[in-house]
C-alpha positions in Angstrom: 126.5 108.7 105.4 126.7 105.0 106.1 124.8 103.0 103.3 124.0 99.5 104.6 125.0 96.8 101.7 122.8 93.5 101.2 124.2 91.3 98.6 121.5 89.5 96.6 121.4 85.9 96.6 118.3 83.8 95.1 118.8 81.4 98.0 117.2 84.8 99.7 113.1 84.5 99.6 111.6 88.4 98.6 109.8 88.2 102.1 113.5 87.7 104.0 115.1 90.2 101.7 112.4 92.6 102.6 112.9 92.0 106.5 116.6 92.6 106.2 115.8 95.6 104.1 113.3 97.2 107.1 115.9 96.1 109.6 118.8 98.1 107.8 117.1 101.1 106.8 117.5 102.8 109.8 119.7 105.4 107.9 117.1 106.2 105.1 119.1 104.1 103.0 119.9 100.7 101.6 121.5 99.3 98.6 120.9 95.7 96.9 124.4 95.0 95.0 125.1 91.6 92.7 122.0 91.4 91.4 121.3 89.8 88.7 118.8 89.4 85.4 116.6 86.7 86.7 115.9 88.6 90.4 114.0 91.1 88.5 110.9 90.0 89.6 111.9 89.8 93.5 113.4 93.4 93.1 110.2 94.7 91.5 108.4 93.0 94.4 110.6 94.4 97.4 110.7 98.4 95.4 106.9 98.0 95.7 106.7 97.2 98.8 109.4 99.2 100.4 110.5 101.9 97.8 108.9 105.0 99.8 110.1 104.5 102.8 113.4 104.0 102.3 116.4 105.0 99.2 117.1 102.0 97.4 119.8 101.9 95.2 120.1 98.9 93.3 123.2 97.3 91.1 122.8 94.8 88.3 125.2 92.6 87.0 123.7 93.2 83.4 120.4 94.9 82.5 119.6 96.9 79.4 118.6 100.5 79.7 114.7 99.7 79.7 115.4 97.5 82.0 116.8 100.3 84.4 114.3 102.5 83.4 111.5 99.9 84.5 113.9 99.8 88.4 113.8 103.2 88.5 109.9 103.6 87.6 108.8 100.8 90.5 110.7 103.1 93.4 114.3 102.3 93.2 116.3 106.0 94.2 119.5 105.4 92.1 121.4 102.9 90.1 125.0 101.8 90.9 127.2 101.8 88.3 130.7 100.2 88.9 131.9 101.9 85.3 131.8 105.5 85.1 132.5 105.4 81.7 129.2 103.3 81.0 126.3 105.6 82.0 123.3 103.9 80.3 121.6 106.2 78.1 118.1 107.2 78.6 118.6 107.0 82.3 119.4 110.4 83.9 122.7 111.0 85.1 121.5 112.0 88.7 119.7 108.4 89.1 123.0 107.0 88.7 126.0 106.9 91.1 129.5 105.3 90.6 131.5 103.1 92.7 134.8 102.9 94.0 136.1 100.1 96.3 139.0 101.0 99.1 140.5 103.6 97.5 143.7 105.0 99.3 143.2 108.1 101.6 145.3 110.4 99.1 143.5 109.6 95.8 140.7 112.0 95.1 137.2 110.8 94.8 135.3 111.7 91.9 131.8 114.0 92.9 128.5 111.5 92.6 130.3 108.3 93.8 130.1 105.8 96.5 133.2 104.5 98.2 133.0 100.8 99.4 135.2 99.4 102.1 136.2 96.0 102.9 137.1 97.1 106.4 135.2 99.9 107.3 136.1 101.8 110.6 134.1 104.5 112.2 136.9 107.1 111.7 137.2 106.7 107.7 133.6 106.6 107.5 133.9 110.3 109.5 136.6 111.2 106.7 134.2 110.3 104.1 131.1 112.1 105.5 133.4 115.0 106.2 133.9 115.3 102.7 130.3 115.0 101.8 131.4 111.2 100.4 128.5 108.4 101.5 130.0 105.3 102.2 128.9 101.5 101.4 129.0 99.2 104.2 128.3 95.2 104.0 125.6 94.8 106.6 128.2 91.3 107.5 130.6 94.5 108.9 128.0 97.0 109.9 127.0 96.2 113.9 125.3 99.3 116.5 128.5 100.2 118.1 130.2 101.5 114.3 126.8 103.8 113.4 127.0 104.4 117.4 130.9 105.3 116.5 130.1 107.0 113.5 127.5 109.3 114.5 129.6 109.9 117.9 132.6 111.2 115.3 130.8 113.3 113.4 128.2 115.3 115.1 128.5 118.3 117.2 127.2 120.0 120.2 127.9 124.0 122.2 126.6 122.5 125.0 128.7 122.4 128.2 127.6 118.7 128.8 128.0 117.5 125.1 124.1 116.8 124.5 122.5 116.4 121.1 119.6 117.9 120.6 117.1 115.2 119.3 113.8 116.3 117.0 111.1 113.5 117.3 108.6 113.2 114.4 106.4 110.5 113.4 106.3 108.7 110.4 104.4 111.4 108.5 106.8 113.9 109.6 104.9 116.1 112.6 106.9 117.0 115.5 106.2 115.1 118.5 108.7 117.0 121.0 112.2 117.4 121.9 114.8 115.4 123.5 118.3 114.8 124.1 120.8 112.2 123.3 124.4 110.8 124.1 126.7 107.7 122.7 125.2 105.5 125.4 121.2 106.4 124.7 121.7 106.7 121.0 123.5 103.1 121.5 121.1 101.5 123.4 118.2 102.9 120.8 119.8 101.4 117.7 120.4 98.0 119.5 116.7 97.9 120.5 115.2 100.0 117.9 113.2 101.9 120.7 112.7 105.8 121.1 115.6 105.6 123.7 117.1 109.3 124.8 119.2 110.9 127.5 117.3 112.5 131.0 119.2 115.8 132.0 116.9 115.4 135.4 117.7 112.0 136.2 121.2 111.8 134.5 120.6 108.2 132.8 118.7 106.2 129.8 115.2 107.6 129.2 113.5 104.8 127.3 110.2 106.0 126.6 107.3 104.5 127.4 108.9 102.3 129.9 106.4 103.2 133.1 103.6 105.1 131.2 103.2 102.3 128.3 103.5 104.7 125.3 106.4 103.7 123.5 108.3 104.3 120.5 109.7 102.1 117.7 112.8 103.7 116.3 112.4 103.6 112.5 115.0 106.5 111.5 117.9 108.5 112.5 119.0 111.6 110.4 121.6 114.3 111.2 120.8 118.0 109.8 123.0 119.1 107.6 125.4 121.0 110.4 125.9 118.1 112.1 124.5 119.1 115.7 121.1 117.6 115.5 119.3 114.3 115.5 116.0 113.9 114.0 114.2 110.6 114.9 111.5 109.4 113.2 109.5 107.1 115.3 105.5 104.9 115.7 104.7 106.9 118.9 101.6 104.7 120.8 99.3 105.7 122.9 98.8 108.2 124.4 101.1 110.1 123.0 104.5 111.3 123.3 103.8 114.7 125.7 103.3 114.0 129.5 99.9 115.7 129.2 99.4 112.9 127.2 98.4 114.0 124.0 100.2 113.2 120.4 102.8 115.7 120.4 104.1 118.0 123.3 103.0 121.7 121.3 99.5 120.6 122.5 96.3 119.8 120.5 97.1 120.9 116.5 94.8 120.9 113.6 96.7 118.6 111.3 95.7 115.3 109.0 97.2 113.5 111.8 94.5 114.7 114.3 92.0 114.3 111.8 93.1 110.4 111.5 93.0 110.2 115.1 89.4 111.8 115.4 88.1 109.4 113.2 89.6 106.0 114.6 88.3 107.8 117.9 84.6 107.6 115.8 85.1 103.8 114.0 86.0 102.5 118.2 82.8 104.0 119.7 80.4 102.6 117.5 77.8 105.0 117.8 75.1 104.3 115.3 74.1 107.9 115.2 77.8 108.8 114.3 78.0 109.2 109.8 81.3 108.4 110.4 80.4 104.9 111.9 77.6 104.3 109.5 79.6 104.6 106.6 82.6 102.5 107.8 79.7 99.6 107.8 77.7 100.6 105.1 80.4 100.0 101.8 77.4 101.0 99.5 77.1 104.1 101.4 80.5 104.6 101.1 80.8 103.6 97.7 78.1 106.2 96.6 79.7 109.2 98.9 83.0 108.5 96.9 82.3 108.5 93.6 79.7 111.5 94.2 82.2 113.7 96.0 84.7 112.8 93.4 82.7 114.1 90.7 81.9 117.8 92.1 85.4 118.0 93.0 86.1 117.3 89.5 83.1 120.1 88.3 84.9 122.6 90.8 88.3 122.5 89.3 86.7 123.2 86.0 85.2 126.4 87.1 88.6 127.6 88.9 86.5 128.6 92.5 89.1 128.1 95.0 86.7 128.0 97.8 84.2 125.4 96.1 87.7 123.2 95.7 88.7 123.1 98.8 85.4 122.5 99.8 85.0 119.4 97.7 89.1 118.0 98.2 88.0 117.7 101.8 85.2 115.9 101.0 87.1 113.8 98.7 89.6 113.0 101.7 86.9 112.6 104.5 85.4 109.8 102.9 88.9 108.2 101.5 90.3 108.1 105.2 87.4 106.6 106.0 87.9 103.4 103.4 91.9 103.9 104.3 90.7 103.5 108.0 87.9 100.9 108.2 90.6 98.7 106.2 93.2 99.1 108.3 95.5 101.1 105.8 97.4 103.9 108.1 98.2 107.7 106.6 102.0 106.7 106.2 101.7 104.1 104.1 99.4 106.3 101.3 102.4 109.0 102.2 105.0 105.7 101.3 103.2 105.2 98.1 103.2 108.9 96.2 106.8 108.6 97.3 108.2 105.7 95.6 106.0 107.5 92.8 108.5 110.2 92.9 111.4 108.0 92.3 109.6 107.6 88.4 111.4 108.9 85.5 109.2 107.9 83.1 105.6 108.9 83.0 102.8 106.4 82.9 100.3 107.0 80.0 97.3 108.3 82.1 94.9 106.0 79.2 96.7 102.8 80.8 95.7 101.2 84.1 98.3 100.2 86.6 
């Protein structure tokens, strides 16, 4: 896979660094090379922010192992290593990834290593992904029409008019519908970052939300693993992706998503008889219906009644969308958050505070 490079310079603000970042990781990943000892505090800042919604692989010029250790534990996904006879110790082997620049077609390329070229070209990228090989590209060579070229190389189709199928999720991950694309839609969708696909009833661009107002913004594209199917991963606005509409096109589903949208439905009426309402504008309210709820869910699990935690967890999450909610915090960046905890190797000492 294509994995966009962003060379670090401290000329860079954190804030403009973290724009290019979102801009590039429209392949689910990124890495910040030339780095060096005193931008530890801007990479910290930028893996908090963005380390759970997209891989970030990072390269130092110098950094001890507890140094690496500390990249790794604020959400970076791997660590570049340019050596391969240098692993750092204490670091696990499979958070770090060697390098090699331009080697020739014939050499063999060592398993768990990136290959960087200086002039990439949709067709050796293909070679590379073909081999299961991801590929570093400087974002000053990567442009729409190479990922456009790449993708075009590499994926498949059995259909007679050389469609692929397209899976659209949202940013949590539930399946909004189905679609198709070609080198022209998938083109015009990475150029505009809009949910942009290909109509087999009108034979042209299907850029959605174009007459009915509920558009997309494209913030991923993923292949499966056979190559004949593009997943994208999109902010779908209102009303919803299906015609009929509602969120998704397999109807009404009971999911956290529909229980988000119930309850924004609740804080925009602003019914005073609605709990829901009250306790989005009562904090002490709130405040009390947390910590209460917390601590029966807590009694529960120590008497091992499956029913009575279930019970309570809901409770537990009711009130915390709520707070999430009524402070603007959306569902997918709590789901961003336990992800870049993921990316920790070392545990934090549950007696010490963040």
């Amino acid at each position: 896979m294509i994995i966009p490079e962003i060379k670090y310079s401290p000329t860079t603000s954190p804030e403009q660094l973290v724009q290019t970042i979102q801009h590039w990781s429209l392949l689910g990943q990124i890495a910040i090379t030339e780095i060096n000892a005193d931008a530890i505090d801007d990479v910290k800042h930028i893996l908090r922010k963005l380390g759970g919604t997209v891989d970030i692989l990072i390269e130092f010029d110098s950094l001890d192992p507890v140094g690496q250790l500390a990249m790794l534990n604020e959400g970076a996904c791997r660590l570049i290593n340019r050596d391969p006879k240098s692993n750092s110790d204490g670091v696990p082997a499979d958070r770090q990834i060697g390098l090699k620049e331009n080697p020739p077609l014939d050499q063999a390329v060592p398993p768990n290593t990136l290959i960087a070229l200086d002039s990439p070209s949709a067709s050796r990228i293909s070679e590379l992904e073909m081999a299961r090989i991801d590929c570093l590209v400087d974002i000053a060579h990567l442009s729409p029409e190479l990922i456009a070229d790449f993708f075009k190389t590499v994926l498949v189709t059995d259909r007679p008019d050389g469609l692929w199928a397209t899976v659209i999720v949202d940013p949590i991950g539930i399946a909004l519908g189905l679609a198709y694309s070609n080198y022209e839609s998938l083109l015009h969708a990475i150029e505009t970052r809009c949910g942009t696909y290909w109509s087999r009833s009108r034979d042209g661009l299907w850029i959605k939300g174009e007459t009915s107002g509920a558009t997309q913004q494209l913030l991923g594209i993923r292949m499966d693993c056979d190559r004949d199917c593009l997943r994208f991963t999109v902010t779908q606005d209102s009303p919803g992706f299906c015609h009929r509409k509602t969120h998704t096109c397999f109807g009404q589903e009971r999911t956290i998503q529909s229980v988000v949208e119930r309850l924004q439905q609740r804080l925009k009426e602003a019914d005073e008889s609605s709990f829901t309402h009250r306790l989005a504008n009562q904090p002490e309210m709130l405040e009390a219906k947390l910590l209460e709820e917390a601590k029966e869910l807590s009694l529960a699990s120590q008497q091992s009644d499956q029913d009575e935690i279930a019970w309570e967890a809901a409770d537990v999450l009711y009130f915390s969308l709520i707070a999430m909610l009524k402070n603007g915090v959306p569902l997918e960046r709590v789901y961003a958050e336990l992800a870049r905890r993921m990316n920790r190797v070392v545990r934090r000492d549950p007696g010490l505070k963040k």
